[in-house]
C-alpha positions in Angstrom: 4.0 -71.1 106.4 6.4 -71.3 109.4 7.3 -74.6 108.0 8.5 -73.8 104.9 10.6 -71.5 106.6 11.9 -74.3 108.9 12.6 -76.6 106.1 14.2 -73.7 104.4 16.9 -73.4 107.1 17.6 -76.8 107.1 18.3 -77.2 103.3 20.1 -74.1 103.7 22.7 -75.4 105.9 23.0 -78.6 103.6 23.8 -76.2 100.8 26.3 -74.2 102.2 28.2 -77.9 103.0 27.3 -78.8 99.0 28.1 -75.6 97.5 31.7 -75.3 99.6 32.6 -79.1 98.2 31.1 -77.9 94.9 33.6 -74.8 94.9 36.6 -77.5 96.2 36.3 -79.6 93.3 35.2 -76.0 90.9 39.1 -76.1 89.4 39.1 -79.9 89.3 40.1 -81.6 85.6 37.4 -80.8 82.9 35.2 -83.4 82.5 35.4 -86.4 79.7 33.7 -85.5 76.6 30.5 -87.7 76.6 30.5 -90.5 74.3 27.9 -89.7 71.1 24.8 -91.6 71.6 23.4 -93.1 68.8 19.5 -92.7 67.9 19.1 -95.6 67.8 20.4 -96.5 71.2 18.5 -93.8 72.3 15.5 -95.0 70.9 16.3 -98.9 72.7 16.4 -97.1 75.8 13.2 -95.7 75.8 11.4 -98.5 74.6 13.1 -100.1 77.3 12.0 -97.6 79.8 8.4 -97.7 78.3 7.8 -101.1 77.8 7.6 -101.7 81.4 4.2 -102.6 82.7 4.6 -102.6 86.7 4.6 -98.1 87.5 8.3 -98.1 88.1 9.7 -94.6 86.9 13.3 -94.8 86.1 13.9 -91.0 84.3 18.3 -91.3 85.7 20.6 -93.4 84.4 23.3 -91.7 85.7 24.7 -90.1 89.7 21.8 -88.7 90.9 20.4 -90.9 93.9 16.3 -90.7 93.7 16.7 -89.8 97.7 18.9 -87.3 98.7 20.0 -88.1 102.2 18.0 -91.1 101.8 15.1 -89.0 102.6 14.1 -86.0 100.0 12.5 -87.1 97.3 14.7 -87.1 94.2 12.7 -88.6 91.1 13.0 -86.1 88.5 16.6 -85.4 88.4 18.7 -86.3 86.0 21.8 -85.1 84.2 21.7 -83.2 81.0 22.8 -85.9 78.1 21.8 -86.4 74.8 20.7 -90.2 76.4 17.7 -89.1 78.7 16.6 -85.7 76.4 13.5 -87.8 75.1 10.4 -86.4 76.2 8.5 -88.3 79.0 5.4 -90.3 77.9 1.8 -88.8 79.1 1.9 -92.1 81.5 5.5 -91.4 82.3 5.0 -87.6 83.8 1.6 -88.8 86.2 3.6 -92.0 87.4 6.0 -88.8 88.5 3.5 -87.7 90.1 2.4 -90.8 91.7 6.1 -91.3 93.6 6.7 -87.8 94.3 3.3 -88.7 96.7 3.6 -92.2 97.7 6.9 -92.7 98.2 7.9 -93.3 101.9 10.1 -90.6 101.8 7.4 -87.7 101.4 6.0 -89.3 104.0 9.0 -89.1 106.2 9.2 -85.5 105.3 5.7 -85.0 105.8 5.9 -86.1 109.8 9.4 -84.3 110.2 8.1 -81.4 109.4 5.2 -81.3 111.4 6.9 -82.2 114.1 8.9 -79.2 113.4 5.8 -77.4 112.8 4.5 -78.1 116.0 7.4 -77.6 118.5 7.5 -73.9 117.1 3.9 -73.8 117.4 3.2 -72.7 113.2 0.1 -72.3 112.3 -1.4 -71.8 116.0 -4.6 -72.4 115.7 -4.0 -75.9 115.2 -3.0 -76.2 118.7 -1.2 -78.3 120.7 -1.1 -82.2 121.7 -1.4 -85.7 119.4 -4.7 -83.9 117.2 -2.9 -80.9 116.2 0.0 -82.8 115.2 -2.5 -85.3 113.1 -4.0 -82.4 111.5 -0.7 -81.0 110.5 0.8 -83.7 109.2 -2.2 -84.2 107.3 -2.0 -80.6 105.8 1.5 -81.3 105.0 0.1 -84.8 103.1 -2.5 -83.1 101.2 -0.2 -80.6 100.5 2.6 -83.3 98.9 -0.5 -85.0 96.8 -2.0 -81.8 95.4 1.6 -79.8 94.2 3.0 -83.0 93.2 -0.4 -83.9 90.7 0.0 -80.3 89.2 3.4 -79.7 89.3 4.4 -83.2 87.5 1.5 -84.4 86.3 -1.4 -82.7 85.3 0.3 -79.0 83.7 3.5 -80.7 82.4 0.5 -83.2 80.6 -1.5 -80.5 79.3 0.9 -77.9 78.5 3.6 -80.3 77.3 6.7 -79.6 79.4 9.0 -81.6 80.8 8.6 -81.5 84.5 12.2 -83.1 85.1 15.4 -81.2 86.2 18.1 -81.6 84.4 21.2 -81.2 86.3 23.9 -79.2 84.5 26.9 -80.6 86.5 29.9 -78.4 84.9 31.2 -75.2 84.8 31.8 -72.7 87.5 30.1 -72.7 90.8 28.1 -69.6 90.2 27.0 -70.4 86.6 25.4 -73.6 88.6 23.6 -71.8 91.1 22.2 -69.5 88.8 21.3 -72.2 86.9 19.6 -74.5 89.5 17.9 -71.7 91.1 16.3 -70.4 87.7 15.2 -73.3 86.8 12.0 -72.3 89.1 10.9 -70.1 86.5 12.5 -71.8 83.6 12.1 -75.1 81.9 12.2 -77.1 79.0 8.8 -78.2 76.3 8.5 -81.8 75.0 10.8 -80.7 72.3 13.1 -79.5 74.6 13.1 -75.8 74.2 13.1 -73.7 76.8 10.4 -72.5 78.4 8.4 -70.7 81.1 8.0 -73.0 83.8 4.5 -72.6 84.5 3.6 -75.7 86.0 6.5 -75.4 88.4 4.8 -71.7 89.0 1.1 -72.0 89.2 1.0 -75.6 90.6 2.2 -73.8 93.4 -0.3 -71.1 93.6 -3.1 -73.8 92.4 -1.6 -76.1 95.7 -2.1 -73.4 98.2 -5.5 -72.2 96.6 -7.1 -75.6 97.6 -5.1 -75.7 101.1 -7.5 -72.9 102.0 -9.9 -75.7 102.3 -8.3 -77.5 105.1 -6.3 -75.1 106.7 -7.6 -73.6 110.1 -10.2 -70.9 109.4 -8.3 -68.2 110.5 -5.3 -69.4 108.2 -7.4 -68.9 105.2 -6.9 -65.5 103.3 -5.4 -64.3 99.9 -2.5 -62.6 101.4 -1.5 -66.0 103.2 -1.9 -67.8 99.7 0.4 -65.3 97.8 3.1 -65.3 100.8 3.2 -68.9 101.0 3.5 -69.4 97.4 6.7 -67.1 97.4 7.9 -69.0 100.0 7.3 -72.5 98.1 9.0 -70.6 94.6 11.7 -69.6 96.8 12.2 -73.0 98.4 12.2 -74.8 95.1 15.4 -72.8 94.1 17.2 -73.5 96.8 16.2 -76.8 96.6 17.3 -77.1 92.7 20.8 -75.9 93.9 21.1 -78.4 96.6 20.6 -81.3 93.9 22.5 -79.6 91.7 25.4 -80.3 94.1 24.3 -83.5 96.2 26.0 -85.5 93.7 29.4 -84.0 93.6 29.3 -83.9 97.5 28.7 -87.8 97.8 31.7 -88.1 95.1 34.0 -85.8 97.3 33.0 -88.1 100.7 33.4 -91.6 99.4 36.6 -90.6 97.3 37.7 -89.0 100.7 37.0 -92.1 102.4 38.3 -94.5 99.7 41.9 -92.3 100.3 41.5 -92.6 103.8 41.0 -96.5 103.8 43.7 -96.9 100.9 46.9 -95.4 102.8 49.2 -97.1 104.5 49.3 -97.5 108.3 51.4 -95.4 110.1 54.8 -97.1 111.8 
């Protein structure tokens, strides 16, 4: 879809900001050696983190804001520590799901995009004017709900994987891309071996099966489902990379600003 390929160039220009701060800070101190976690701390936190009975999902305890810019959707990120390596709960991986939906920043997203949608006129034969936007942005909502109940939800439940990313947060800069990006194809079981990533992969394709169902009838074909599902694989990666580094990039501004409001004044 022509709005993938919008959104794409837009997170591309974020990571070229996030990777260059990234590869600023690349030769940077090593990092402290993370304090052993107990088991049985471990096991307090997710009884903690279960026990909860309102469908809050709390899966970071550590830099990664659940919005990046306050907007994208940022729920299953989470550094890589022995703390938060306990498999999600079946209730756990569809409450995901639920926020990665409902959240008012996938709606945000959502309009913005068909807005973008529709000033390049993607997808034409939606048309112009207030009902073509409508149906877009209703595309792009059906869109968020079906990927987000097969991508977090239903597959991770079924095939038990752990639909999370888990930021890796040292090392060089091109180890980190790699790693981000290949986490599209690659992630991690209940037990926390890795493996294929096939909810990440065929909730995709499963997504943009059933969008043939609301998309305009000349949009619906096999060739559009397979090129759109490339597009949405190839998205993902980028989008991996881009919380791979938002962190670090929100370390680098507010230490930069903390300097900058800490010197002296000039005489």
């Amino acid at each position: 879809m022509v709005r993938w390929g919008r959104v794409c160039g837009v997170v591309g220009v974020l990571l070229a900001i996030v990777v260059s701060a990234g590869s600023a800070i690349g030769q940077d101190k090593p990092d402290a050696p993370t304090p052993k976690t107990s088991a049985a701390s471990r096991s307090q936190a997710t009884s903690d983190q279960t026990s909860q009975g309102s469908p809050e999902f709390h899966p970071q305890q550590d830099d990664n804001p659940k919005r990046i810019l306050g907007i994208i959707p940022n729920f299953q990120t989470t550094n890589d520590t022995p703390a938060v390596q306990e498999p999600l709960s079946v209730r756990e991986k569809y409450v995901l799901a639920w926020h990665q939906t409902v959240d008012f920043s996938a709606h945000f997203g959502n309009a913005f995009q068909a807005a973008l949608q529709q000033a390049s006129n993607g997808q034409p034969h939606y048309g112009q004017g207030w009902g073509a936007y409508a149906q877009r942005f209703g595309a792009a909502e059906a869109d968020q709900a079906t990927s987000a109940f097969f991508i977090f939800g239903l597959l991770p439940h079924v095939l038990h994987d752990d639909p999370r990313y888990f930021r890796k947060a040292h090392g060089s800069a091109w180890s980190r891309i790699r790693y981000a990006a290949t986490r599209t194809v690659i992630t991690r079981t209940d037990a926390g071996t890795p493996t294929f990533n096939a909810p990440q992969v065929f909730g995709q394709l499963l997504q943009q099966g059933i969008s043939t169902s609301y998309y305009p009838q000349q949009d619906r074909s096999a060739s559009g489902v397979f090129q759109n599902w490339g597009i949405n694989l190839a998205y993902n990666s980028a989008y991996n990379v881009l919380k791979e580094y938002y962190p670090d990039f929100l370390r680098i501004v507010f230490h930069s600003h903390k300097v900058r409001t800490s010197d002296p004044p000039e005489n």
